[in-house]
C-alpha positions, 0 to 999 in steps of 0.5 A: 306124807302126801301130797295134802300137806301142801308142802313141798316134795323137797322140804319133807322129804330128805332121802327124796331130797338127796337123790334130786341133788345127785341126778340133778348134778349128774346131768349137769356133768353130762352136758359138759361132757357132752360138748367137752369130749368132741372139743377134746377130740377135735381140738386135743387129739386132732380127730377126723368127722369120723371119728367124732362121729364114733365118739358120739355113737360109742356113748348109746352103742351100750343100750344097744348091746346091753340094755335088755339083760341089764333091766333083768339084772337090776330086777334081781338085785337092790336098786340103789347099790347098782346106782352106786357103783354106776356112779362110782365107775364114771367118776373114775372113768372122767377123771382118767381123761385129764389124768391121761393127758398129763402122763402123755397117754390120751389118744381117741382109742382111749377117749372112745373106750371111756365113751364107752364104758361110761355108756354102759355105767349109764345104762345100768344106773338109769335103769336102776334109777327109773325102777328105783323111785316107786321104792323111794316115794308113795305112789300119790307123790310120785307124779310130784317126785318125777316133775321135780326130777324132769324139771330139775334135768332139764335145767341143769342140762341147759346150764351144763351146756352153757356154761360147757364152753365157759369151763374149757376156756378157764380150766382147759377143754381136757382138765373140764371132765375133772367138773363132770367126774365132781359131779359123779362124786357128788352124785355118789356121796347124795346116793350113799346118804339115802337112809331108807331101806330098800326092800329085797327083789322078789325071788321065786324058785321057779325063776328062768335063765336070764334070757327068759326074763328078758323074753318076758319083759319083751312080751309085756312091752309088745303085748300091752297096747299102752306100752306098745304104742308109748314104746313105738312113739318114742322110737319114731319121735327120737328118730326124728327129733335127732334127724334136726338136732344133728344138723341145727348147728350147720342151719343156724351158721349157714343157712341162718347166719348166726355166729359161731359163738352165739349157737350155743346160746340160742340153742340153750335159751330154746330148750328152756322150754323143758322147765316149763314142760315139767312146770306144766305136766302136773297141773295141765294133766288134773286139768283135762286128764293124764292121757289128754295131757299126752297127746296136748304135749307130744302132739300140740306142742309138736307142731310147732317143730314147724317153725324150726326150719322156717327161721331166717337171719334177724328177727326170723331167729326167733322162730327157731327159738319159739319152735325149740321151746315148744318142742323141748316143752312137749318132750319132757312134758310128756317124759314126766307123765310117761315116768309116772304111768309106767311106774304106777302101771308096770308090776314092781318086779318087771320095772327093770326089765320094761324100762329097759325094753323100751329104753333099747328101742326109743334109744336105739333110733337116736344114732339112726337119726343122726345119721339120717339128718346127715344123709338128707343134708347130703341129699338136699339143701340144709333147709330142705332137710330140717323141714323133712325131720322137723316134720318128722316130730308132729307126724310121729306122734300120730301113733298115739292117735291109733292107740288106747290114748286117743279115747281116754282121759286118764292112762292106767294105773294098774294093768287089766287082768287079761294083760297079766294072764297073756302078755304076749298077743299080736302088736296091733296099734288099733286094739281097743282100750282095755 
């Protein structure tokens, strides 16, 4: 069916339906772990700022490392099986904290490798996911699928981060991941119940080694102008994004003067915005257009990044929370249309291997912002310091305005012909549009 039934993506599709439950319970599993692996390590294992800080960075290292064979690997294979045992791996994986605990074996070394490990599942199942959707829903229902998808994360994201603390306090911090690895189990059971059939990958007999499908998938993201310039926004928009989230909880006691326990709650309520960004995407896009709709998202809503650092004790806090919700609207927003146009613009056997291209780049700058909120909080006052990467959010969307986006009112949904015949020219921002 499509979207002219006028009934929901949810109620008419049950294969649809089944893979919405299983992401939206993995991120909410991902939020509690989010804030249940530093307790642990702070408040179990006794572990230094340093070590936190590696525990965090161990989860993205992965993307680092092998984020660009493993987008050639999932173009080589059905796409839900790899999810599958993505899934089945961190459900074990989780489920070993707690279990380690009682048998006197937890220490940092092994909450980092599980970090680690689980980091490297989650590379590999959200490539897989990403090139997955297309096989799962007609093209006319994907920008549907992919608000339903966004909006649901976002939610559960929040709650997950809300009810993170509630869970360590009832259960303990340490027993909490047996809540994340349910939710991986559940993940797996909604993935296996899926009944449609995936089609098999296409195989040429001409096909190069590993490295040269890498290559290619590299000179498609480098030599396609849309690519390109979404691929260096998000590089550019996370770095600076992470430069105020690694540091907004010392403002908000410090300098604001909110009370530990109450960080959390505001920070939640700020990102609530990400609901209304996926609640928006659609219908704001067949309004003013899918690239219009860009650029009102990942520049207009930016802006006000700008109140961010301007909140004070009292009723100034509701600048931090005005500025938080724009923000996190703006983001997923524009992820929804970014997951809809690369899905309907990059050939189905190249998915993997582009999603990955620039999941390496935008996710590869995340830890760089983390460090680089921490140095200016060094360097300069904290205030100081959330004014310079909030900044940073409004400016890096500037890339968009030196790409094809900025005379266009729709993205593209097939690449031009000259684009599949030489995907590979010099990286110049300012090509014309195609």
């Amino acid at each position: 069916m499509s979207q002219g039934t006028g009934v929901s993506l949810l109620r008419r599709h049950r294969d649809f339906r089944l893979l919405w439950c299983g992401e939206t319970a993995g991120k909410f599993g991902a939020s509690v772990t989010a804030v249940a692996m530093p307790l642990i390590a702070v408040s179990t294992l006794r572990a230094s700022t340093f070590e936190v800080g590696l525990l965090g960075a161990s989860a993205w290292l992965p993307w680092l490392v092998i984020g660009l064979p493993v987008g050639a690997w999932v173009d080589r294979m059905r796409r839900r099986p790899v999810m599958l045992t993505a899934a089945a791996v961190s459900f074990l994986l989780f489920a070993a904290v707690p279990l380690a605990e009682r048998t006197g074996r937890l220490s940092i070394g092994l909450l980092m490798a599980v970090a680690l490990l689980s980091g490297t599942a989650a590379v590999f199942f959200q490539t897989a996911y990403t090139a997955y959707l297309p096989s799962l829903l007609e093209p006319e229902d994907q920008p549907e699928g992919n608000t339903k998808l966004h909006g649901s994360a976002s939610a559960a994201q929040i709650a997950g981060l809300g009810s993170a603390g509630v869970i360590g306090q009832a259960v303990g911090v340490v027993n909490a991941m047996f809540a994340n690895a349910a939710t991986f189990l559940l993940a797996l059971l909604c993935l296996a119940r899926i009944r449609q059939r995936e089609p098999r990958p296409e195989r040429k007999r001409d096909r190069g080694a590993l490295s040269g499908e890498v290559r290619e998938g590299l000179r498609w993201v480098a030599g396609d102008s849309w690519l390109r310039a979404l691929t260096l926004f998000g590089a550019t928009s996370n770095l600076a994004l992470m430069g105020y989230q690694s540091i907004q909880v010392v403002f908000l006691v410090q300098v604001v003067g909110l009370a530990p326990g109450a960080v959390g709650g505001v920070i939640a309520v700020s990102g609530t915005g990400g609901v209304a960004g996926a609640l928006l995407a659609r219908r704001v896009s067949r309004r003013i257009g899918t690239a219009r709709a860009m650029l009102l998202f990942e520049l207009g809503f930016a802006m006000f990044a700008l109140l961010i650092p301007a909140a004070f004790a009292g009723p100034g806090l509701l600048l931090f929370v005005a500025g938080g919700f724009c923000v996190s609207a703006g983001v997923v927003g524009g992820n929804v249309l970014k997951a809809s146009f690369q899905q309907r613009y990059c050939p189905p056997r190249l998915l993997g291997r582009l999603t990955a291209s620039t999941a390496v780049l935008n996710f590869g700058t995340i830890p760089l912002g983390a460090l680089l909120g921490g140095w200016l909080g060094t360097v300069f006052d904290l205030r100081t310091a959330m004014w310079i990467t909030a900044a940073g959010v409004p400016l890096a969307a500037l890339v968009l305005l030196f790409s094809p986006i900025r005379r266009s009112r729709d993205l593209p949904t097939v690449p031009s012909p000259r684009s599949e015949r030489n995907p590979a020219p010099h990286p110049d921002l300012s090509s014309p549009a195609r």
